[in-house]
C-alpha positions as CSV (number, residue, x, y, z in Angstrom):
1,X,117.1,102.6,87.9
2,X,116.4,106.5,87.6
3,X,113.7,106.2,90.5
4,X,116.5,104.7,92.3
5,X,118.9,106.6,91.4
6,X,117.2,109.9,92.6
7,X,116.0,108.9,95.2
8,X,119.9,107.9,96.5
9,X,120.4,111.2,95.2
10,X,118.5,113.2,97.1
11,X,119.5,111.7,100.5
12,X,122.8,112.7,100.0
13,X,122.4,115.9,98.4
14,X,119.9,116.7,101.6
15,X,123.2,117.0,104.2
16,X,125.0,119.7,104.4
17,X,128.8,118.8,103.8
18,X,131.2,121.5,102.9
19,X,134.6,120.5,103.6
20,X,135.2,121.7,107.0
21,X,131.2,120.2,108.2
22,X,133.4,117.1,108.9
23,X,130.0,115.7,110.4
24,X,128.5,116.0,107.3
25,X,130.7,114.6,104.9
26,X,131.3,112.0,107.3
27,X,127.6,111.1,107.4
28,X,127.7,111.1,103.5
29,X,130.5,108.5,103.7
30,X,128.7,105.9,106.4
31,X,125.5,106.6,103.8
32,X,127.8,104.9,100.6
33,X,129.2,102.4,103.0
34,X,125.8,101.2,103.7
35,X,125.0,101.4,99.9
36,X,128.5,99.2,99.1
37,X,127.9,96.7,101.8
38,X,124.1,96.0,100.4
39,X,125.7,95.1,97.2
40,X,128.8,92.9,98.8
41,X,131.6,95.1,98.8
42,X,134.4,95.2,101.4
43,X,134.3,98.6,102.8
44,X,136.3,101.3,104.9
45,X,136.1,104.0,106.7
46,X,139.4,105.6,106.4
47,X,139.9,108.2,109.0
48,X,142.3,110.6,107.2
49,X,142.8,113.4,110.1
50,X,140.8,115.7,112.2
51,X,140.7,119.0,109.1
52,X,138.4,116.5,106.9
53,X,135.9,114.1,107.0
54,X,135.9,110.3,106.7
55,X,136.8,108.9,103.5
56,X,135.4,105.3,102.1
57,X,137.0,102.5,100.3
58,X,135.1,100.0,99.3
59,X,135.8,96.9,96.5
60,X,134.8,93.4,95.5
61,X,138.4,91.8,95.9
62,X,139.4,93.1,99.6
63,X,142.5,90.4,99.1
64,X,143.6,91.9,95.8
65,X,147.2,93.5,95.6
66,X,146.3,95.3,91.9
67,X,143.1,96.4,90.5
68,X,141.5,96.6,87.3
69,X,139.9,99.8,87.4
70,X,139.8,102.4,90.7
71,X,136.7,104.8,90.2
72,X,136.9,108.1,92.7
73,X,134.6,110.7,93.4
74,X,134.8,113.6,96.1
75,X,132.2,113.6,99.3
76,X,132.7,117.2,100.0
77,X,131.3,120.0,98.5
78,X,132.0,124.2,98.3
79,X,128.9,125.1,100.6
80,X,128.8,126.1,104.3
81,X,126.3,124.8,106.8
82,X,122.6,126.1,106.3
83,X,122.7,125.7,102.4
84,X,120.7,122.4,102.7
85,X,118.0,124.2,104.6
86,X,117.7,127.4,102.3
87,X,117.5,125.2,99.0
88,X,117.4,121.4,99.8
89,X,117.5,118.8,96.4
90,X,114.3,119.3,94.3
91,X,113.3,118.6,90.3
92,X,112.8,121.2,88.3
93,X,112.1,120.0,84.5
94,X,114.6,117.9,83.1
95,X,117.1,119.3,85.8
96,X,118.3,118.3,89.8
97,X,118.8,121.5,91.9
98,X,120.7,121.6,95.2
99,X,124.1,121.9,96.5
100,X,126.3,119.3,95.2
101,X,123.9,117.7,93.3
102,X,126.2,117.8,90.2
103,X,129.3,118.5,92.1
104,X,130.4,116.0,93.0
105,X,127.3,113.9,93.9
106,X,126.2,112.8,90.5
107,X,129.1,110.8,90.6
108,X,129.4,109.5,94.0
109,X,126.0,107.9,93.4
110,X,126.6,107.1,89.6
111,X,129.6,104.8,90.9
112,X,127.5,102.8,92.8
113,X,124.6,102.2,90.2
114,X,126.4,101.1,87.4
115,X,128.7,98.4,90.0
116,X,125.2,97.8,92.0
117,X,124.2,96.8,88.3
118,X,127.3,95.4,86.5
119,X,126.8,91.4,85.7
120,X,127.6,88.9,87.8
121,X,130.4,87.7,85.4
122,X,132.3,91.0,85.8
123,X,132.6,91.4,89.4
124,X,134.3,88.2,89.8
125,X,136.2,88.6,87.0
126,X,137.9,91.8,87.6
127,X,139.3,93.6,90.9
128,X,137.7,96.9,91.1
129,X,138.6,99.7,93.8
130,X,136.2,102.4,95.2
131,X,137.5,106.0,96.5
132,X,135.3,108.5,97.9
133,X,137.6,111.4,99.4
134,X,136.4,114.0,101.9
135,X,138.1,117.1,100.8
136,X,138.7,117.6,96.8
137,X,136.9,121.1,97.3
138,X,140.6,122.3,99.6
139,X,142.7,120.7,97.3
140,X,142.5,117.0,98.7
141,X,145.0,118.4,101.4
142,X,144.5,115.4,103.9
143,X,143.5,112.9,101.1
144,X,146.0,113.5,98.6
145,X,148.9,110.9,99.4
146,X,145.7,108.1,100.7
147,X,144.7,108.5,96.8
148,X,148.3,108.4,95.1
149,X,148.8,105.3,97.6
150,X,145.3,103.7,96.2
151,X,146.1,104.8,92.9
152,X,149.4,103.4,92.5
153,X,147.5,100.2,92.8
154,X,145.0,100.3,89.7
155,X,145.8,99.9,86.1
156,X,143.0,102.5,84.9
157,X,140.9,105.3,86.8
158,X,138.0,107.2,86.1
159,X,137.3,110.1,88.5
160,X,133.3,110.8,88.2
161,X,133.7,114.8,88.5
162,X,129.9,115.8,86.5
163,X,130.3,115.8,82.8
164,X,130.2,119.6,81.7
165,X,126.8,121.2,80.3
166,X,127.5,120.0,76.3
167,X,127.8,116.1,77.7
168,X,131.3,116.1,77.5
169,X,134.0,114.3,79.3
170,X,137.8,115.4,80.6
171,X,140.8,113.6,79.0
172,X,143.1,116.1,80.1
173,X,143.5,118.6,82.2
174,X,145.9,121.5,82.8
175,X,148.7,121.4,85.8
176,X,148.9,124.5,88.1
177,X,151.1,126.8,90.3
178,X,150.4,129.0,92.9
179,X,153.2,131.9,93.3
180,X,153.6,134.6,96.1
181,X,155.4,137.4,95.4
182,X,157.0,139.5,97.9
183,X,158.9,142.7,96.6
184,X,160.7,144.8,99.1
185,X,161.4,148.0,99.3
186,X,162.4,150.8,101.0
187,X,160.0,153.0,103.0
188,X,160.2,156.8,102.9
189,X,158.0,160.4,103.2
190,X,156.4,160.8,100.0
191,X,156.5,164.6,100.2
192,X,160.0,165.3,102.4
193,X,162.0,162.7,100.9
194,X,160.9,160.8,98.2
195,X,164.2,160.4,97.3
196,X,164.9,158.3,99.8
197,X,162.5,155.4,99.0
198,X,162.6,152.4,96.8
199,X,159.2,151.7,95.6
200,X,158.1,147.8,96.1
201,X,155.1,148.9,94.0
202,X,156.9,150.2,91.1
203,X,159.2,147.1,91.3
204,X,156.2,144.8,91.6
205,X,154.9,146.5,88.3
206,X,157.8,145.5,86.4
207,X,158.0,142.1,87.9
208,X,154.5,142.1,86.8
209,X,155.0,142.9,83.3
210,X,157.9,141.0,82.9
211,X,156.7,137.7,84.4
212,X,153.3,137.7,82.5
213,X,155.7,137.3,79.1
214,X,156.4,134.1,80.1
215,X,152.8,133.3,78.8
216,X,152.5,131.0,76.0
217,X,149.3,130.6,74.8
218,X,149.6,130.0,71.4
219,X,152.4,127.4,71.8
220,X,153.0,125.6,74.9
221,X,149.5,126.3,75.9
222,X,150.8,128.0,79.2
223,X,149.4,130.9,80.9
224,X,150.6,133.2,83.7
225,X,148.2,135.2,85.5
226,X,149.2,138.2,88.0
227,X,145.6,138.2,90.0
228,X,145.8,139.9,93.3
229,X,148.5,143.0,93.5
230,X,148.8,144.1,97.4
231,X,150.5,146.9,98.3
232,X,151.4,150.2,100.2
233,X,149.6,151.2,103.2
234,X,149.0,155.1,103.1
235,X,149.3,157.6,99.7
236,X,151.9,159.5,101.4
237,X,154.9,156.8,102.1
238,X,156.5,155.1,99.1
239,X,155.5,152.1,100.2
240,X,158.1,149.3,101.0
241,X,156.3,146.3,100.6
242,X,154.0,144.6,97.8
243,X,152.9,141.0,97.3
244,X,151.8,139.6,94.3
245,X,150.0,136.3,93.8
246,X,150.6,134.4,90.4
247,X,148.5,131.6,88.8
248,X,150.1,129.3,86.4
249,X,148.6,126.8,84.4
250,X,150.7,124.3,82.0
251,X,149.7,120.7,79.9
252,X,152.6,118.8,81.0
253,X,154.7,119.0,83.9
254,X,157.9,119.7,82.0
255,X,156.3,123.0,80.9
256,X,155.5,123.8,84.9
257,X,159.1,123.2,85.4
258,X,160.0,125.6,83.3
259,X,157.7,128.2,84.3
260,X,158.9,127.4,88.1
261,X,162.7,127.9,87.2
262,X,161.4,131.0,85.2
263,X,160.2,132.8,88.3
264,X,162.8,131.9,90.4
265,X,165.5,133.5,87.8
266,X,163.5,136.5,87.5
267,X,163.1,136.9,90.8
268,X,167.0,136.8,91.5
269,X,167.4,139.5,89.1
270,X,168.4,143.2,89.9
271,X,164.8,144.9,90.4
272,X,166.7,148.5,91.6
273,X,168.9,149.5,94.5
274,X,168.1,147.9,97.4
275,X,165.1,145.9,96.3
276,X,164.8,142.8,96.8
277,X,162.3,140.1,95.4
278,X,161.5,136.8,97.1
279,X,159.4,134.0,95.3
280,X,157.9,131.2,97.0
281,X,155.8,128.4,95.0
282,X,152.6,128.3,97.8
283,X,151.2,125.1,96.2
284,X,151.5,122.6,92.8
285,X,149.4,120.5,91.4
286,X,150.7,118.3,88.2
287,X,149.2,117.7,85.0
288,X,147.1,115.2,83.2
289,X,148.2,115.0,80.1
290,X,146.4,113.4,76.8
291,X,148.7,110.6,75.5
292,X,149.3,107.6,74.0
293,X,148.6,105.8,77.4
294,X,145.6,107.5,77.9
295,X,143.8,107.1,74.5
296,X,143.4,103.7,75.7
297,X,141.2,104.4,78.5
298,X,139.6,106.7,75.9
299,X,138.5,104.3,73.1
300,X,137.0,102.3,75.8
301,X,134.8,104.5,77.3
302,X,134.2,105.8,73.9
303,X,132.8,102.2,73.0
304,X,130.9,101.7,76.5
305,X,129.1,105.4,75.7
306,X,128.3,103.1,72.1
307,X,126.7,101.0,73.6
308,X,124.9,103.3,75.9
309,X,123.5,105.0,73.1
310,X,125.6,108.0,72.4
311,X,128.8,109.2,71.1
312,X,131.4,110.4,74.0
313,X,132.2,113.6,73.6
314,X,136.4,115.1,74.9
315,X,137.6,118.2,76.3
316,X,140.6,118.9,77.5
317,X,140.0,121.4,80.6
318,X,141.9,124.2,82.4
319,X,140.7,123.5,85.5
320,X,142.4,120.4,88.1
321,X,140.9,117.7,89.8
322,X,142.0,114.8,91.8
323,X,142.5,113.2,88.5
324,X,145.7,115.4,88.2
325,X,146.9,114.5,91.6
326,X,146.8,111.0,90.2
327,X,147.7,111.1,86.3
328,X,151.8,109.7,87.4
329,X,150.2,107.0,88.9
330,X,147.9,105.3,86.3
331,X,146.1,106.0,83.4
332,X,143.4,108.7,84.1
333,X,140.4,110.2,82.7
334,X,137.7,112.4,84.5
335,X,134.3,114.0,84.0
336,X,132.6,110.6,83.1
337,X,129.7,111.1,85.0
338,X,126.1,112.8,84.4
339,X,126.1,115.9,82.6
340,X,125.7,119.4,84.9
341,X,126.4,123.4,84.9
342,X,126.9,126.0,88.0
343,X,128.7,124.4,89.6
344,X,130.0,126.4,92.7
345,X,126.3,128.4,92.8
346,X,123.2,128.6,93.5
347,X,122.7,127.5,89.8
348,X,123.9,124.0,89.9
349,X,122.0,121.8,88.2
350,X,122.0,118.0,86.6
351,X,120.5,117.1,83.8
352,X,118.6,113.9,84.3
353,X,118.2,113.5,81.0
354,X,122.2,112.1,81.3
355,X,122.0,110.1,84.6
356,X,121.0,106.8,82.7
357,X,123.2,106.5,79.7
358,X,126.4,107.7,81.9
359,X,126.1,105.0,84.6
360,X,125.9,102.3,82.0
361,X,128.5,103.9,80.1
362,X,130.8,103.2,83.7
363,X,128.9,99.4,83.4
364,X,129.6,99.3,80.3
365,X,133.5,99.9,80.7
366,X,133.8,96.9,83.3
367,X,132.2,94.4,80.2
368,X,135.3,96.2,78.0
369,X,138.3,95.5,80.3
């Protein structure tokens, strides 16, 4: 199966396929189809608008109205064209190099291997859904309802982002906001009449300060982050204009309401004669949570990695995936898929050592439902 499994690896790794190389990821998605249709599946091309490439659904039960289990894993990855050609998929070691070969590839082709090998007695006994999106790398902008929609359909999900570089999987993962911030002032000499100004910059410090104490590390597990302060033009004008842009992070979407009416208050509030703050949220993405619901999914692949050989280990991450876009939907974990690090760089590696016992860990899980 490793041969195999490499070998599947490094024809898909060897296309360049950044998000916006809609040729490439598209070419990535007719490779999987051909690998799906091999085995039996139904399979789709789903054409899911001209900013991304083609996605691919593919399943055993084309008639079925609910599904067992959906598996998803992204097509796309962060790199723009020429990155294949400057360092194309090779083994060093125990470790894959090349772009995407962890992210999100590892997956995409550790799906396939563990249904390609899954008994007989399994396929026809459960209905099991394939997603392969095009753009998870832009925030799944042209994907994102096409997966909710699919989602809504599936009892459990597993989303095959690369298990991180201690082995472990993802069984939650932190919602997040995306603020601007635009403070306005009032414009004026800075040596004839400073007097006359309102400083957006001064006012934007304040803001600053006072919106980063709606951080709660320690107990709702929240976090506010001020990262890019624009503003002014010249040292000599009090400058009447500064943006802010605010990161927010939160474990359950009732904490990311909070922190959404939070900014919004503080921005209504008196800043200073004639200033005036405007707040817009520029994009959301909800929470995963841990609970109750899905520990289930948990002790299941916790018994499938059993029987694989190894003890699953749990984090619960910072970072978002499609598996936050989906956690309303069904029950959701992520990460469950071969082990990798530097991700995003030229450093990304899988460790091979992994590939085996993850993909019949995801066989495994079909011989638990």
């Amino acid at each position: 199966m490793l041969e195999a499994y490499l070998k599947d690896l490094e024809e898909v790794v060897n296309i360049d396929c950044g998000s916006a190389t809609v040729e490439g990821v598209t070419q990535v998605a007719k490779i999987m189809k051909r690998h799906f249709d091999e085995i039996g599946f139904h399979t789709e091309l789903v054409d899911l608008g001209p900013k991304a490439g083609m996605g691919l659904r593919a399943t055993n039960k084309p008639d079925a109205e609910k599904y067992d289990i959906m598996f998803n894993a992204h097509l796309d990855t962060v790199f723009p064209e020429g990155t294949v050609a400057e360092r194309p998929f090779k083994i060093e070691g125990d470790r894959v190099m090349g772009p995407g070969c962890a992210d999100c590839k590892a997956g995409v082709i550790a799906i396939f291997h563990a249904l390609k090998m899954a008994r007989k007695e399994d396929l026809d006994r459960l209905a099991i859904l394939v997603c392969y999106n095009p753009d998870e790398e832009v925030s799944s902008v042209s994907s994102r309802g096409w997966l909710i929609e699919q989602a809504k359909t599936a009892k459990y999900a597993i989303v095959c982002e690369p298990g991180r570089a201690n082995g472990s999987f993802v069984r939650s993962r932190k919602g997040r906001g995306v603020w601007e911030i635009n403070v306005h002032g009032v414009a004026a000499h800075a040596g004839n009449a400073p007097q006359d100004g309102r400083s957006a910059v001064l006012a934007a410090a304040k803001f600053t300060i006072e919106v980063s104490k709606l951080q709660d590390l320690e107990g709702r597990g929240t976090s506010v982050t001020v990262g890019v302060v624009q503003g002014g033009t010249v040292c000599n004008t009090v400058p009447d204009l500064c943006t802010l842009k605010i990161d927010t992070r939160f474990k359950t979407d009732e904490d990311g309401e909070y922190l959404k009416s939070s900014i919004e208050a503080l921005a209504q509030q008196n800043w200073g004669e004639d200033i005036t703050v405007e707040a817009k949220q520029v994009s959301n993405s909800p929470a995963m949570p841990y609970s109750d619901r899905s520990k289930e999914l948990v002790d299941i692949i916790n018994e499938a990695a059993r029987r694989a050989g190894y003890e699953a280990g749990w984090i619960d991450a910072g970072g978002g995936s499609d598996a936050n876009k989906i956690a309303a939907y069904t029950i959701v974990v992520d990460g469950v898929a071969p082990a990798g690090s530097g991700f995003h760089s030229a450093k990304e590696n899988l460790q091979i050592p992994t590939i085996e016992n993850r993909v019949a860990t995801l066989k495994n899980v079909l011989e638990l439902l």
